[in-house]
N, C-alpha and C positions, 0 to 999 in steps of 0.2 A: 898322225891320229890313226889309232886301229880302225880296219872296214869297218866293226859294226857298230863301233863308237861313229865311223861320219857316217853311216846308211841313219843311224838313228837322230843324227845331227837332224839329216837332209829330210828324211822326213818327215821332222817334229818342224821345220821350216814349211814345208808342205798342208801339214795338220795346221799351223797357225793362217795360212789363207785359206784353204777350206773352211774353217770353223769361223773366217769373216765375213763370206759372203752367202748370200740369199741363193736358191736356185734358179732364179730367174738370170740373175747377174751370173753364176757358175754354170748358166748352160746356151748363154745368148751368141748365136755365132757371130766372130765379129771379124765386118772385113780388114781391119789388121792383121787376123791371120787368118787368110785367107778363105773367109767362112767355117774354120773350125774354132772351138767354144774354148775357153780355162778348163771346162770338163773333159771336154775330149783329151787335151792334153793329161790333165790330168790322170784319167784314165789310162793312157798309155805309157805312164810310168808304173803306174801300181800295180800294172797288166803284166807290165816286164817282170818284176819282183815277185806276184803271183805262182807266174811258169818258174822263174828261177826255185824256188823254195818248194814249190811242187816238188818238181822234176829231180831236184837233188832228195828229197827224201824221198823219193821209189826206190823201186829194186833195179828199174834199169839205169837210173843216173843218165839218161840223155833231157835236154836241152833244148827245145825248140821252140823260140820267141815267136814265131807263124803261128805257132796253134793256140796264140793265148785268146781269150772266149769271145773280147771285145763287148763288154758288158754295157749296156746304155742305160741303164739304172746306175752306174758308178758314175756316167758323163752326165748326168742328170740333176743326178740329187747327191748335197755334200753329206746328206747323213750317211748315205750308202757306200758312199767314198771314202767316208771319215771309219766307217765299220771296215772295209776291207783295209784301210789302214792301219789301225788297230791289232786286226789281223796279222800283217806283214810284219810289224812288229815283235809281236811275239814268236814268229817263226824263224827272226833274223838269228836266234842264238841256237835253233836248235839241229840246225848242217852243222857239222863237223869241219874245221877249217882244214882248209887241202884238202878235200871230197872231189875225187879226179869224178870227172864226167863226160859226157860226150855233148856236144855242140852239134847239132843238126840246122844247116843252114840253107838255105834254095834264093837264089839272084834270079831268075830266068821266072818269065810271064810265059813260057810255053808249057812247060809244063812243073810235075810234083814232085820231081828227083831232087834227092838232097844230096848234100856232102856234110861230112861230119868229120869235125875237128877234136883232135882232142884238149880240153881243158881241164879248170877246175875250180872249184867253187870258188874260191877267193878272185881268183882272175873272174870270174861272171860276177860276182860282188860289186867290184871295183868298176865293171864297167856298166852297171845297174847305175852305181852314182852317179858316173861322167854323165851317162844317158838322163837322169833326173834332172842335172843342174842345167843340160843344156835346154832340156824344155820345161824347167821352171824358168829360163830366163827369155823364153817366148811369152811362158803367161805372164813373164813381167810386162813384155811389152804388151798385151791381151789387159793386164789391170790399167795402165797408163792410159785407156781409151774409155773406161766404164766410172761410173759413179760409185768410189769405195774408200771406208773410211778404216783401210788396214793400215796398219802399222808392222810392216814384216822388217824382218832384217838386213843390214845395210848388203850383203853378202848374200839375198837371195839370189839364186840363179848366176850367182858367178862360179867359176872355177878356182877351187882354190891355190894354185898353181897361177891362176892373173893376182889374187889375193897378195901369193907373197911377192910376186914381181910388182907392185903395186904398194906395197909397204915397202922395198926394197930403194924402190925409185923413188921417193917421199922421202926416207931417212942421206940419198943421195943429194936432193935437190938445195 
């Protein structure tokens, strides 16, 4: 499947839980994970996607997942989540695929130096998804614990690389 054939998979998977639950249920922290909420998570992927789609259409094409805004009205409330979603959508088509960029990255709590990789868009694409399904598949665990009458897909929050080893080993068995 093209990037942005599954980014829009992944987060039309994403839009159908948001658009089920309440914001009380989308912002309740809960100690399955470890005090942080389905918002928060939430949040943190569309925050990745944000900077991505930002940052490729500047002038400077650099890259840096640290400075995304961390918005608490997106971990809040699904209308404002659902809007930034929206959002992110409509910007998936309009990078250029192969848009070389720079990756600006910082490991170290002492201090603000970065190091900078070079990438490019589609490689930051692809790893926007990985990074989505792996913590859709936290808020899977996050919905398993609340009162929710969703109906998501059997495929949320998995990898679709387990998918086909998973079908593979099924038509083996």
């Amino acid at each position: 499947m093209e990037l942005r054939l599954a980014t829009k998979d992944i987060l039309g998977q994403l839009q159908l839980m948001i658009d089920g639950l309440d914001d009380d249920t989308y912002s309740t922290p809960l100690p399955v994970l470890h005090g942080s909420s389905i918002g928060q998570h939430t949040r943190h992927i569309l925050e990745f996607y944000v900077c991505l789609f930002k940052d490729c259409l500047s002038d400077e094409k650099i890259v840096n997942y640290d400075k995304r805004k961390r918005n608490l009205m997106m971990e809040t409330q699904t209308a404002h989540a659902s809007a930034c979603l929206y959002s992110i959508l409509e910007e998936t088509d309009q990078v250029k695929e192969n848009t070389k960029v720079i990756v600006d990255v910082n490991y170290s709590i002492d201090d603000d130096s970065t190091y900078s990789i070079e990438s490019c868009y589609d490689r930051e694409l692809a790893f926007n998804i990985e990074h989505a399904i792996h913590h859709m598949a936290l808020i899977k665990i996050g919905l398993d614990h609340v009162d929710h009458d969703l109906d998501l897909p059997s495929d949320f929050g998995i990898a679709r690389s387990t998918i086909k080893h998973q079908n593979k080993a099924a038509v083996k068995a």
